[in-house]
N, C-alpha and C positions, 0 to 999 in steps of 0.2 A: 504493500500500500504506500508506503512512504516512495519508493522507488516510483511508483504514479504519479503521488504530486509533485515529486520533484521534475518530471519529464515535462508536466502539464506546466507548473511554474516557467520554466524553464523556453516552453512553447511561447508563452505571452510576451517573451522578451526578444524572441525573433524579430527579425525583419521581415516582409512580404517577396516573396521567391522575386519581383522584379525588380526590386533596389541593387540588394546584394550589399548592403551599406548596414553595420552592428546597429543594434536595439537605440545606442546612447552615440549616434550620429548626428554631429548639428551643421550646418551649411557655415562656410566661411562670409561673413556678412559682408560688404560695401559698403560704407560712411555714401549718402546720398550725393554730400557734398565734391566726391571724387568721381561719381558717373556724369561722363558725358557723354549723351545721347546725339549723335550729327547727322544720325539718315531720318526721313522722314518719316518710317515707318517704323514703330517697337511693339513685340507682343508685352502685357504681363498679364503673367498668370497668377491670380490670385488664389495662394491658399489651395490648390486643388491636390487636396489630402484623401487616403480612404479612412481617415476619423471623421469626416463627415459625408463622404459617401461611400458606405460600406461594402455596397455592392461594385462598385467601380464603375457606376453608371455613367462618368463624364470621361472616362480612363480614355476611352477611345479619341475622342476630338481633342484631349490634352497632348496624347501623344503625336496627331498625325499634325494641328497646327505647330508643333515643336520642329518639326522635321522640316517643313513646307518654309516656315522664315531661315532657319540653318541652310536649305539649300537655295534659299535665295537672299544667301549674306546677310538676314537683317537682326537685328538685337532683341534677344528675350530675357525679360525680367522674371525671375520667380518671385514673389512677396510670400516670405513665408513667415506664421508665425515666431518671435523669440523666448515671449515667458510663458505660453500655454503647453505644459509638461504632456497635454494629454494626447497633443499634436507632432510626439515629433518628426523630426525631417525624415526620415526611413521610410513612415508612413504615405509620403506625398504620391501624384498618379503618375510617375514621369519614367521614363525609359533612357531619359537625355540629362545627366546629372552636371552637364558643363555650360552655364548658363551665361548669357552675358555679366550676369550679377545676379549674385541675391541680395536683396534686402527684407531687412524686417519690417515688419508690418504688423501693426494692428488692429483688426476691422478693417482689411482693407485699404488703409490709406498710404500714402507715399507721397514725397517732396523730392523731388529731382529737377533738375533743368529741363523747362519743354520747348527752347524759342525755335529748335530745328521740327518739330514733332508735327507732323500734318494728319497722320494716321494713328489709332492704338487700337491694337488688336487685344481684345480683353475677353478674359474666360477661367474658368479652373475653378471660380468662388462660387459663394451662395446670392444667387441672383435679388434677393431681398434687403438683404447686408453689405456683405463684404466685395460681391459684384460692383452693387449699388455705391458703395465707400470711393472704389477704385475710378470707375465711371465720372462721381462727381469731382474727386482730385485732379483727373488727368481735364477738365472743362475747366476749372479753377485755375489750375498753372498753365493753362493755355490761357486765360486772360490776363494772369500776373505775371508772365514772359513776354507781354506785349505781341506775339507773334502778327506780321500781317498778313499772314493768311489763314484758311478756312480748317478747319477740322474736322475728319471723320474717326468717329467713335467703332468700332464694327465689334458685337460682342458674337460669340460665336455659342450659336443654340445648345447643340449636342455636346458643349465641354462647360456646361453652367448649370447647376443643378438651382431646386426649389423644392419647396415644401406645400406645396399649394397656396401660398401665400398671397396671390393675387386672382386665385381663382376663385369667383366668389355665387355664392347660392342661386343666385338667380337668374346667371350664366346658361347658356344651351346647353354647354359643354361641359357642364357642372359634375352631372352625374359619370361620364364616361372618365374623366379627369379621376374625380374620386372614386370609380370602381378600379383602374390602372392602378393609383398609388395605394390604396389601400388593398384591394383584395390579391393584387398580383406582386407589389412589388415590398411591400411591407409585409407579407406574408413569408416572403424569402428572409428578411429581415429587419428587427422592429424599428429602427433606425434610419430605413434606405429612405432615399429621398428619390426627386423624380427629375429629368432632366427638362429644360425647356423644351426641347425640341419633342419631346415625348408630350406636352401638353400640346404644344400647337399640331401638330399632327391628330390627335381627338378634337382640335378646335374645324379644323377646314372649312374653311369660309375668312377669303383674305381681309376684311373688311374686320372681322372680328378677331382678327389675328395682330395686326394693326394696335387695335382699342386693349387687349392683353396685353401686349407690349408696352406702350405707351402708360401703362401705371409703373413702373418702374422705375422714369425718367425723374431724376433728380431735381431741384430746383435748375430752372433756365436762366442764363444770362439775358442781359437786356440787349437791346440795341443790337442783335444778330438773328440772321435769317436761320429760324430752325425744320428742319426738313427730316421724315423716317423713313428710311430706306429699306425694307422688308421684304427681302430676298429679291431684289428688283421692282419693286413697285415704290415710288416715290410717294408721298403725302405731304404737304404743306403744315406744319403747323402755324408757324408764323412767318410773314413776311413783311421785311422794313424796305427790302430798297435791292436796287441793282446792286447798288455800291457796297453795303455793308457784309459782312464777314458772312459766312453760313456754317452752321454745326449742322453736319448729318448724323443722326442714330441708325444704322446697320445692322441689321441681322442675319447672319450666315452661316452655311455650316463648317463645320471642317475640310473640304473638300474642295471650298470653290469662296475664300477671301480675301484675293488679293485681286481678283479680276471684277471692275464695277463701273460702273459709268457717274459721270456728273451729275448732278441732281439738275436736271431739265430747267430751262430761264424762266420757261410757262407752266410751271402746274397749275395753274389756277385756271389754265386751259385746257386741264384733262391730258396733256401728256406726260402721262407718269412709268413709263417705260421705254427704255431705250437699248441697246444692242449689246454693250458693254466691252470694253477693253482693258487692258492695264493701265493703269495710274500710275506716272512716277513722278511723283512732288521734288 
């Protein structure tokens, strides 16, 4: 018997077979103040640990956006927690343990230089919180960097999980939502959570996929044209003027984020679709 729980003991201090990194591994951090960011495009991945998705419901689109900015040169952040003991680094969903930096992070948030930063590819966190933390930082230091030009945000569906947090009762989608996370995916385990892409896919209908999205979004900056770009379909939410700045909200999957078109001069003329190419800022 004892010979058991020392095996069992001894199990909970593992690593998960794809780290390959001891129980009491921690990331060598980066001083914020030492990263500079020059390309215009950075992923960070927030937090995206199996202590908060147990299933490795987001594992997939963490790893293949990891791979996709590395084979196209461009810089990724891990933000990983520093004093939450329950998280640690061994645990995260990553395949790629050589990052442009790590930094620590709590809830989500981060202070880095952004005046080169045109794009931020965001994913790995909790779409409620710490998503939500990351999102509003990187719009923040895009206005106190002064940058002159435009920002897109692109959060990536399938590497973002949720807890049904913005799906709410009276939704169509209500029930299918909460039969997925409860009956199919919390029954594998009490704790799993559900990923974005797995609610919009029971939402189908772009209009209300849009409206889902869109509770999310952080407080807005003033005096910038804001526009949701939802897997190719543009939406206006505000608009000031030809002249001034634009922030795009993005939603993609892992597969297909780095190719997307301009947010259209006329939405407000019903063209909200366009062909799509590369963007290099």
């Amino acid at each position: 018997m004892l010979k058991l729980l020392s095996i069992a003991v001894l199990s909970l201090r593992l690593p998960i077979a794809e780290t390959f990194e001891p129980y009491n591994w921690q990331p060598k951090f980066t001083e914020p103040s030492e990263l500079h960011i020059v390309e215009s495009t950075v992923a960070m991945v927030t937090h995206g640990s199996r202590y908060f998705d147990p299933l490795g419901t987001t594992r997939n689109g963490v790893v293949q956006v990891v791979a996709t900015m590395k084979r196209s040169g461009l810089p990724v952040v891990y933000l990983h927690d520093r004093y939450n003991s329950k998280n640690p680094g061994w645990m995260y969903l990553y395949d790629d343990w050589n990052p442009t930096a790590f930094l620590a992070s709590d809830v989500g948030h981060f202070d880095i230089e952004f005046l080169h930063v045109a794009h931020v590819v965001c994913l790995g966190g909790y779409f409620g919180q710490c998503e939500r933390s990351t999102v509003a930082d990187a719009i923040r230091l895009w206005r106190r960097d002064g940058a002159g030009h435009d920002l897109r945000i692109t959060q990536i569906v399938d590497g973002t999980f949720c807890v049904n947090e913005y799906v709410r009762f009276h939704d169509p989608y209500y029930s299918k939502v909460r039969d997925l996370f409860r009956k199919d995916l919390r029954a594998r385990h009490p704790k799993a959570v559900i990923s974005v892409q797995q609610i919009i896919e029971k939402i189908d209908d772009e209009k209300l996929i849009v409206e889902f999205l869109k509770r999310q979004l952080p407080a807005l900056p003033t005096r910038v044209n804001v526009v949701v770009d939802a897997f190719g379909q543009y939406t206006s939410l505000r608009h000031i003027g030809q002249d001034a700045l634009t922030l795009t909200f993005a939603y993609r999957r892992s597969d297909d984020f780095l190719v997307f078109d301009e947010p259209p001069s006329d939405l407000n003329d019903d063209r909200k679709r366009a062909t799509g190419r590369r963007q290099n800022f």
